[in-house]
C-alpha positions as CSV (number, residue, x, y, z in Angstrom):
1,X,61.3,-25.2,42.8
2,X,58.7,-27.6,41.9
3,X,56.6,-25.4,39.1
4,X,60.6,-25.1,37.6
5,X,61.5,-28.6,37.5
6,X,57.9,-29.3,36.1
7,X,58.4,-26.7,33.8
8,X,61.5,-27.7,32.4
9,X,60.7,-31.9,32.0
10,X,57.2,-32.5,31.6
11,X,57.4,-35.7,30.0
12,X,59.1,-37.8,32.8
13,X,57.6,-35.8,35.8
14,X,56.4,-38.1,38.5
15,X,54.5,-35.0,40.6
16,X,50.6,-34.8,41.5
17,X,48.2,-34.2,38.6
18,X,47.3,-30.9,40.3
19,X,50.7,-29.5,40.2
20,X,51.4,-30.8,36.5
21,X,47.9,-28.7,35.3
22,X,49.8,-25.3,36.6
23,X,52.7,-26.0,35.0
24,X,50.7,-26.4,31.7
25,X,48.7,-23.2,32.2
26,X,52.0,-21.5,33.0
27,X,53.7,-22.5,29.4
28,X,50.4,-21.9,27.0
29,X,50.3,-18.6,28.6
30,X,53.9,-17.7,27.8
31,X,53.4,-19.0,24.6
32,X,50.6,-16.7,23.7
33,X,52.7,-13.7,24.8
34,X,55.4,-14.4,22.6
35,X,52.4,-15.0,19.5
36,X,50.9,-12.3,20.3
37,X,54.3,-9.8,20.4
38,X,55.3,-11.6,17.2
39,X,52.3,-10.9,15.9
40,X,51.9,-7.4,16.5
41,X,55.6,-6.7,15.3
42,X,54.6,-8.7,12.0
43,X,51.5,-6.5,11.5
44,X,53.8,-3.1,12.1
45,X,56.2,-4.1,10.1
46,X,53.7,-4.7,7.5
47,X,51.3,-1.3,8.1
48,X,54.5,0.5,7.8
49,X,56.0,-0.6,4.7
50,X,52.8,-1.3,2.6
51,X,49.8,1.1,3.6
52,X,52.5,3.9,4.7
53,X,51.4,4.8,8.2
54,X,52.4,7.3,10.2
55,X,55.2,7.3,12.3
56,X,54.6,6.7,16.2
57,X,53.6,9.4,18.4
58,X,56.9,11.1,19.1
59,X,57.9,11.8,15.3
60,X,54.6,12.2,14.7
61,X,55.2,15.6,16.7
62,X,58.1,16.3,15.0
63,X,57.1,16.4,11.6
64,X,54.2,18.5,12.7
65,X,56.7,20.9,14.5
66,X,58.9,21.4,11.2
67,X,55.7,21.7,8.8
68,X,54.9,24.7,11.0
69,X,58.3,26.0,10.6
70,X,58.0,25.5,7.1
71,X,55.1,27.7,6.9
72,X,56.0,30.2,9.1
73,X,59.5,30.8,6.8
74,X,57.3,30.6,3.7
75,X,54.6,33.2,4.6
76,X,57.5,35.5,5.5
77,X,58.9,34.9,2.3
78,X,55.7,36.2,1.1
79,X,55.1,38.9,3.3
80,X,58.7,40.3,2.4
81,X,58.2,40.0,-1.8
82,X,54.4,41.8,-0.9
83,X,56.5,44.5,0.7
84,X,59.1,44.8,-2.0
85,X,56.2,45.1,-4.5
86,X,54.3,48.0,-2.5
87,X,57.1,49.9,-1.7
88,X,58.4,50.8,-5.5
89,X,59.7,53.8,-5.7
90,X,57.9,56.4,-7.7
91,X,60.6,56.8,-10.5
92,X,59.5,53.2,-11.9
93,X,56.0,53.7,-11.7
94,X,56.4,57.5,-13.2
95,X,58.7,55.9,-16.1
96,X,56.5,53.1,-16.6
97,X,53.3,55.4,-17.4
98,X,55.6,57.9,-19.0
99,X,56.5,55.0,-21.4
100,X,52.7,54.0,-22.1
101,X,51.5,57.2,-23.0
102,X,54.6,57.6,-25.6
103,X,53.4,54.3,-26.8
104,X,49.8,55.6,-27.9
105,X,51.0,58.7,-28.4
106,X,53.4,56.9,-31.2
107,X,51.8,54.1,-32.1
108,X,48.1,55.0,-32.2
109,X,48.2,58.6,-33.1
110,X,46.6,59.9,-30.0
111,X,46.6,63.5,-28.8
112,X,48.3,63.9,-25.6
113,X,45.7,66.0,-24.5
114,X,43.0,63.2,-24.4
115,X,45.2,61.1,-22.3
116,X,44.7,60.5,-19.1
117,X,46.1,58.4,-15.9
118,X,43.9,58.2,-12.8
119,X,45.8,57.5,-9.5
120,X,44.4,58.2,-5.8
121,X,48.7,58.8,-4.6
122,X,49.0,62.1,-4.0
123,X,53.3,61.8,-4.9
124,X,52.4,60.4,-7.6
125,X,50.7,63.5,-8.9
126,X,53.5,65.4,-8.1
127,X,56.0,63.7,-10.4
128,X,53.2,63.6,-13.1
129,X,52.7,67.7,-13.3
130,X,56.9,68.2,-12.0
131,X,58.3,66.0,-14.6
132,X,55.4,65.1,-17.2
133,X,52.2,67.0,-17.1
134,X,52.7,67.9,-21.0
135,X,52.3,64.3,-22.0
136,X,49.6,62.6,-19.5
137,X,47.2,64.5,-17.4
138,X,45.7,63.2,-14.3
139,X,42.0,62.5,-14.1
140,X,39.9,63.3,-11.4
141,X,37.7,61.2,-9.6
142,X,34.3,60.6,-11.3
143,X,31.0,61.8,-10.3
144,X,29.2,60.3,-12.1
145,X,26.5,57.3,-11.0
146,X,28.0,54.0,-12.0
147,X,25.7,51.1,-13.0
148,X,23.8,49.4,-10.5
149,X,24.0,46.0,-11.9
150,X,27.6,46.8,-12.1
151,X,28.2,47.4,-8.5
152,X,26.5,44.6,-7.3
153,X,28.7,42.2,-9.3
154,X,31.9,43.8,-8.0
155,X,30.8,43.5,-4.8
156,X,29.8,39.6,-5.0
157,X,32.8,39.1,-6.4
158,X,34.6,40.7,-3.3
159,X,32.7,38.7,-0.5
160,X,33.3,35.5,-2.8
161,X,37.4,35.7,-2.8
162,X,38.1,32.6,-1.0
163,X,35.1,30.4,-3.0
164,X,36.8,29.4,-6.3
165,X,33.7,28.2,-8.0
166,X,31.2,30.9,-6.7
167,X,33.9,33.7,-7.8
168,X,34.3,31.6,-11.2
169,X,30.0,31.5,-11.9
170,X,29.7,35.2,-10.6
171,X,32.5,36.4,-12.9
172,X,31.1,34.8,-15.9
173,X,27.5,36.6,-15.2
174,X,29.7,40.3,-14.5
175,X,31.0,39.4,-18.2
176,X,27.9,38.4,-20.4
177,X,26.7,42.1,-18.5
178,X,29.1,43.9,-19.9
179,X,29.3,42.0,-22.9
180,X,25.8,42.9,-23.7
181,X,26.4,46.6,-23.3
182,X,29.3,46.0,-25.0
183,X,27.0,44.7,-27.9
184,X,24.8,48.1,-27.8
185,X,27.7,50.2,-28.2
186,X,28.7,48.5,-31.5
187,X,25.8,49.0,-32.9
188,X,25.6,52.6,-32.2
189,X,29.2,52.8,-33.6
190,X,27.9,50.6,-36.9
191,X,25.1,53.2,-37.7
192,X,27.7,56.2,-36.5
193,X,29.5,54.9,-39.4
194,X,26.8,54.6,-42.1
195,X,26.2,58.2,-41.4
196,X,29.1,59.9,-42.5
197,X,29.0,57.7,-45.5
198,X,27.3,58.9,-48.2
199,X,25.9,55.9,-49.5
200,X,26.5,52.2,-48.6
201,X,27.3,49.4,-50.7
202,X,23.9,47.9,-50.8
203,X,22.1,51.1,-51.6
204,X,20.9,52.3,-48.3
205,X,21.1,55.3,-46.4
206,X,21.5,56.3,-43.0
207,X,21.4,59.3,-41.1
208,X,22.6,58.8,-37.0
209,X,21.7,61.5,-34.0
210,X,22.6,61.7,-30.7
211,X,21.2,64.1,-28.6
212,X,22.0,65.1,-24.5
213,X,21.8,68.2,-22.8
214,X,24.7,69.4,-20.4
215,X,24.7,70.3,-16.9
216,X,24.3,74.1,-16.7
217,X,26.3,74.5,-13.1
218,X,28.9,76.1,-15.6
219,X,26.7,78.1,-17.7
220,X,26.3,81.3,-14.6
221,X,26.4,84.5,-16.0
222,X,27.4,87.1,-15.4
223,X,30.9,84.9,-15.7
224,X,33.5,87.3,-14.0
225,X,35.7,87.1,-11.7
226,X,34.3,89.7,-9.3
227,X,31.5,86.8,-8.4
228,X,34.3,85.4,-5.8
229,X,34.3,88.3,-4.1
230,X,32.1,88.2,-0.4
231,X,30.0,91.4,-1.7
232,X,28.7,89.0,-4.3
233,X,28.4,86.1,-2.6
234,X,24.8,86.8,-1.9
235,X,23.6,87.5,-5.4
236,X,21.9,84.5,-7.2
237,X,22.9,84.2,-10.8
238,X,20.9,82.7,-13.3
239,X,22.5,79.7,-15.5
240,X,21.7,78.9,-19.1
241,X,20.8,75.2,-19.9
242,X,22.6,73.9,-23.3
243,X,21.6,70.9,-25.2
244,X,22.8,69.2,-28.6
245,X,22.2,67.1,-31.5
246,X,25.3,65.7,-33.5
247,X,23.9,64.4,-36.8
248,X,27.3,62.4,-38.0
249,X,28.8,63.7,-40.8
250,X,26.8,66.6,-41.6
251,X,25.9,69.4,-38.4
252,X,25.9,69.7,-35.0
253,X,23.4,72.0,-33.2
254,X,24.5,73.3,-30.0
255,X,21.0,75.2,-28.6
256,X,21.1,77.8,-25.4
257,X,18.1,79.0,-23.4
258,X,16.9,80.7,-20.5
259,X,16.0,78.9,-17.3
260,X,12.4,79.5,-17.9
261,X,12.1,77.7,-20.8
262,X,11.0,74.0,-19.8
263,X,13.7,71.3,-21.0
264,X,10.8,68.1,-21.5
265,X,10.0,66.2,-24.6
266,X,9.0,69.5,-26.3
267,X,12.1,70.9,-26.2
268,X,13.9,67.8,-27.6
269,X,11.5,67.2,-30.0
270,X,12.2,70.9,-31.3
271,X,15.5,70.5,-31.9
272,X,15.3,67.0,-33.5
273,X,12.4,68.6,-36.2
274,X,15.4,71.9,-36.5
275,X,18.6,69.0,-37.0
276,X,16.0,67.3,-39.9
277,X,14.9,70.6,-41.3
278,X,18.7,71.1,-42.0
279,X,19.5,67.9,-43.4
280,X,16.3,68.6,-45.6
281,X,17.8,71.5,-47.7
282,X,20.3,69.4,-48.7
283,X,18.8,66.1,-49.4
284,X,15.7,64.1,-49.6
285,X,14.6,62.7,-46.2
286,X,12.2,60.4,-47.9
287,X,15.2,57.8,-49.0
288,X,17.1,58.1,-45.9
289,X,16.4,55.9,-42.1
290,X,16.8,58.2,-39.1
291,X,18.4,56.7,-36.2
292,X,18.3,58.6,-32.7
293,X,20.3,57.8,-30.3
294,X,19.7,59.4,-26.0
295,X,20.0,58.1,-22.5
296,X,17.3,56.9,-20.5
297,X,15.7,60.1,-19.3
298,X,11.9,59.9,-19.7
299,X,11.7,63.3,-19.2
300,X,13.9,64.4,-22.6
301,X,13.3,61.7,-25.5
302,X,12.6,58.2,-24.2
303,X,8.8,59.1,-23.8
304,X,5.6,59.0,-25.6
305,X,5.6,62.0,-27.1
306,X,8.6,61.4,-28.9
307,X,6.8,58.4,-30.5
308,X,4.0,59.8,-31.4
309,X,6.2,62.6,-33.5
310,X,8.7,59.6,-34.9
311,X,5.1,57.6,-35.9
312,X,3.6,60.9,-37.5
313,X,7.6,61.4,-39.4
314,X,6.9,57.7,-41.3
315,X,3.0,58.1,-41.8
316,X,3.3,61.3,-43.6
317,X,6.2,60.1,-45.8
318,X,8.7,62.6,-44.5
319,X,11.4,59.9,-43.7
320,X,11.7,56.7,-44.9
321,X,12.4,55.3,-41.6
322,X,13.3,55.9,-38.1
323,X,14.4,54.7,-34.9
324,X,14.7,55.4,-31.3
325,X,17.6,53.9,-29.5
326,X,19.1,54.4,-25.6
327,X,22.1,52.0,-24.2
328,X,22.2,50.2,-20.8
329,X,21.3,52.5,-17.9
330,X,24.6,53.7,-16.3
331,X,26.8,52.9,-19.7
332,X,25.1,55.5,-21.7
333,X,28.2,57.7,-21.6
334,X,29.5,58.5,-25.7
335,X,30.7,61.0,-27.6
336,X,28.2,63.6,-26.7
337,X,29.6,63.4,-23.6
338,X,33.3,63.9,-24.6
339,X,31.9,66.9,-26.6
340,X,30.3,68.4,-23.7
341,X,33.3,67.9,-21.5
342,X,35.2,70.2,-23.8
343,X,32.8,72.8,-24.0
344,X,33.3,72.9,-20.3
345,X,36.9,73.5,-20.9
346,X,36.7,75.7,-23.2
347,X,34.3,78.0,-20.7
348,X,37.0,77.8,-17.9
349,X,39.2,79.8,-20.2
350,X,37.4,82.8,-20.3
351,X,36.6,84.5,-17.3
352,X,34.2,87.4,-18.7
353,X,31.6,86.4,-19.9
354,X,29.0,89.1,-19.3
355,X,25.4,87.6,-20.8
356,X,23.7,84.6,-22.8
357,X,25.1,86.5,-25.9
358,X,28.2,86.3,-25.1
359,X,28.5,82.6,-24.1
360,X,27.2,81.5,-27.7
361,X,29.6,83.9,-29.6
362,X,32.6,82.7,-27.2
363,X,31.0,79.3,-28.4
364,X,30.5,79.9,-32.2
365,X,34.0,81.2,-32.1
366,X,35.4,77.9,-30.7
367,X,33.0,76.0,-33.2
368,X,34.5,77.5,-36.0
369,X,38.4,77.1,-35.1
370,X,40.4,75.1,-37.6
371,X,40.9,71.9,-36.4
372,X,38.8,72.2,-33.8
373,X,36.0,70.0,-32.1
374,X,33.8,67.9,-34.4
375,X,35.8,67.5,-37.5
376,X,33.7,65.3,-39.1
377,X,30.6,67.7,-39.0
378,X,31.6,70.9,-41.6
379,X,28.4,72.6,-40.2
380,X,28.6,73.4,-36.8
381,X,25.7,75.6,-35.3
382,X,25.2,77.7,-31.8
383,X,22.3,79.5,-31.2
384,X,20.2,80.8,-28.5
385,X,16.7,79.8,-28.1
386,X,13.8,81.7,-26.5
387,X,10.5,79.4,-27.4
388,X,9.5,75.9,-28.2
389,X,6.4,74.2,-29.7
390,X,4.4,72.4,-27.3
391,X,4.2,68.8,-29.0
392,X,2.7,67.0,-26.1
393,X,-1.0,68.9,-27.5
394,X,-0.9,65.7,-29.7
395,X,-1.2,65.1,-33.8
396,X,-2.5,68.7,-34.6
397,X,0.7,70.5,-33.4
398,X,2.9,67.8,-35.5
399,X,0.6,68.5,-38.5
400,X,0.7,71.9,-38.3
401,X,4.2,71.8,-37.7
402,X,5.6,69.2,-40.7
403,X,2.7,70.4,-43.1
C-alpha cells in the first residue's frame, strides 16, 4: 500500500527517498503510455483522413474479396455478349451480305457476276447457293503466293496483341508497305488511262501494255469427257501454253503454242514487236511513249534482253519513248489476271475440245461476242503460234528484225 499512497500524494510524503524514486518511475512511465497512445491515435486519425490510407487488415480483405467478385461478374458479362455475337444465326449474316451486294449492284453499277463473298462456314454456303447464288457467288480459297513482306507484318502484328505501342509502330510500317504498292498501282492506272485516250491535254501520247502468260493446267487437249474415264487415265496429254498483251484502247493479242516452243524473253519479246507492228499500221510510233507493264519473272520480260530490244526501239527512232515497269513482288496481280481468269471460265464450258485449233476458234468466237470481254479494245486477236525469233543472238537479230 505504500507505492499507492506515494503515488497518490507525493508532495507531503514523509517515506524513504528510495521508495519516493519508484513511485516517480512508476508515474513518468504511465505517462508515456498514455503520450504515446495519444499519439498514435492522433497520427491515424490524421493518415486516414489526409493521405487516404488503407483501411486496417480486416477490410482490407474485404474490399479485395468484392473487387474479385466484381471481376468475376464482369468477365461473365463478357463471355455471355462474346457468345451472343458468335452464335448469330445465319439468316442475319445471309441478309446482311444479301443487302451489300444489292448495294453495289445499285449503286455502283456492278455485274453480279464479278461479285464475290469469301467465307470458310460451310452453312453459310448453303444459304448463299439455296437462297442467293444469282446475286453473290462464293470465292474459293486462293492459291496464290501472298507477299512475303506482307506475311511477316501480319504475323508481328499477332505476337504483339497485348503491346500497345509495339502493335501501334508495327502497324504503321504494314501501312507505308502497302501504301507504296498502293502508289505503283496508280500509276499503272494513270498511264492505263492515257492510253485509251487519244491524245492528252498537253500534247502527249501514250500507249500502255501489259503482258502475262496463263497457267496451261487448263489448256489439255484433247478436252473430252472420256479423259475421266480409268482407260485413259494413263495417257499423258499435252497442254498448250497462252500468253497475252492488252495494249489499252486499241488490241489485245491472245498467242497459243505448242509445248515445245520455249516461253523466255524471245517469246515475249515476239509478241511485244507483233502488238507494236499492229499499232504501227494505224499510227506513227515515232510520236508516241511505250509503256510495258509485267510481273517480276526474269525469265519472260524483266531481263536483259528485253533492254537491249527497248534500247535498240529508241536508237533507231522507231518509238519515241519507252518504258519497262513491274509492281511489288506478290501485288503484281491486275487486269491481265482478271482476263485470264475468264478465259478459264469460258474453257470449263465446253467439254470437246479436240485440238490447238479448236481451242483458239472456241476462243476467237468468245473474243468476238457482243459485249463480251475487253470492251475497250475493238481489236481483239487469237492466234496460234509455231516459231519465235531468237533475240537473245544480240543487235543483229533486232536489226534484221525492225529494219
Amino acid at each position: 500500500m505504500l507505492p499507492l499512497l506515494a503515488t497518490t500524494s507525493t508532495s507531503t510524503s514523509t517515506s524513504t527517498p528510495t521508495t519516493t524514486a519508484a513511485a516517480t518511475a512508476n508515474n513518468s512511465n504511465n505517462n508515456n503510455k498514455n503520450k504515446n497512445k495519444k499519439n498514435k491515435e492522433i497520427h491515424h486519425h490524421y493518415h486516414h483522413h489526409h493521405h487516404h490510407q488503407p483501411p486496417p487488415t480486416t477490410i482490407r480483405r474485404r474490399a479485395t474479396t468484392r473487387t474479385t467478385r466484381t471481376t468475376t461478374r464482369t468477365r461473365s458479362r463478357r463471355t455471355r455478349r462474346t457468345t451472343t455475337t458468335v452464335t448469330t444465326s445465319p439468316k442475319s449474316i445471309a441478309l446482311n451480305s444479301v443487302l451489300v451486294c444489292l448495294l453495289l449492284t445499285s449503286v455502283f453499277h456492278m455485274s453480279p457476276s464479278v461479285i464475290f463473298y469469301q467465307t470458310p462456314h460451310s452453312w453459310e454456303s448453303e444459304v448463299w447457293s439455296k437462297d442467293f447464288g444469282s446475286r453473290l457467288g462464293i470465292r474459293p480459297k486462293s492459291q496464290h503466293a501472298q507477299c512475303a513482306v506482307c506475311v511477316r507484318h501480319r504475323r508481328l502484328l499477332k505476337r504483339l496483341a497485348n503491346d500497345a505501342r509495339g502493335r501501334s509502330a508495327q502497324m504503321q510500317r504494314y501501312m507505308k508497305h502497302l501504301g507504296r504498292q498502293y502508289r505503283d498501282r496508280t500509276f499503272y492506272w494513270k498511264s492505263r488511262a492515257s492510253s485509251r485516250l487519244t491524245t492528252l491535254p498537253d500534247g502527249s501520247k501514250t500507249v500502255c501494255l501489259i503482258t502475262d502468260a496463263m497457267d496451261h493446267s487448263k489448256f489439255r487437249f484433247p478436252r473430252t469427257a472420256l479423259a475421266a474415264s480409268k482407260e485413259f487415265s494413263g495417257f499423258i496429254r499435252p497442254t498448250l501454253d497462252m500468253s497475252a498483251v492488252i495494249c489499252h484502247g486499241h488490241h489485245v493479242l491472245l498467242c497459243c503454242s505448242l509445248p515445245h516452243l520455249k516461253k523466255d524473253a524471245s517469246w515475249c519479246c515476239d509478241l511485244i514487236c507483233h502488238s507494236l507492228h499492229l499499232l504501227g499500221a494505224k499510227m506513227d510510233m515515232r510520236e508516241f511513249e511505250v509503256i510495258c507493264q509485267s510481273d517480276n519473272t526474269s525469265r519472260e520480260v524483266k531481263n536483259n534482253v528485253t533492254a537491249r530490244l527497248f534500247g535498240t526501239l529508241v536508237g533507231l527512232h522507231k518509238v519515241k519513248r519507252m518504258e519497262l515497269r513491274c509492281l511489288a513482288s506478290g501485288h503484281s496481280h491486275e487486269d491481265v489476271d482478271q482476263y485470264f481468269s475468264a478465259i478459264g471460265s469460258e474453257i470449263e464450258r465446253h467439254q470437246e475440245l479436240a485440238t490447238p485449233d479448236c481451242f483458239v476458234q472456241m476462243l476467237q468466237a468468245f473474243h468476238d461476242r457482243e459485249g463480251g470481254i475487253r470492251v475497250h479494245e475493238p481489236l481483239r486477236i487469237c492466234q496460234l503460234v509455231g516459231a519465235t525469233r531468237d533475240w537473245s543472238r544480240g543487235y543483229q537479230i533486232v536489226l534484221d528484225a525492225v529494219l
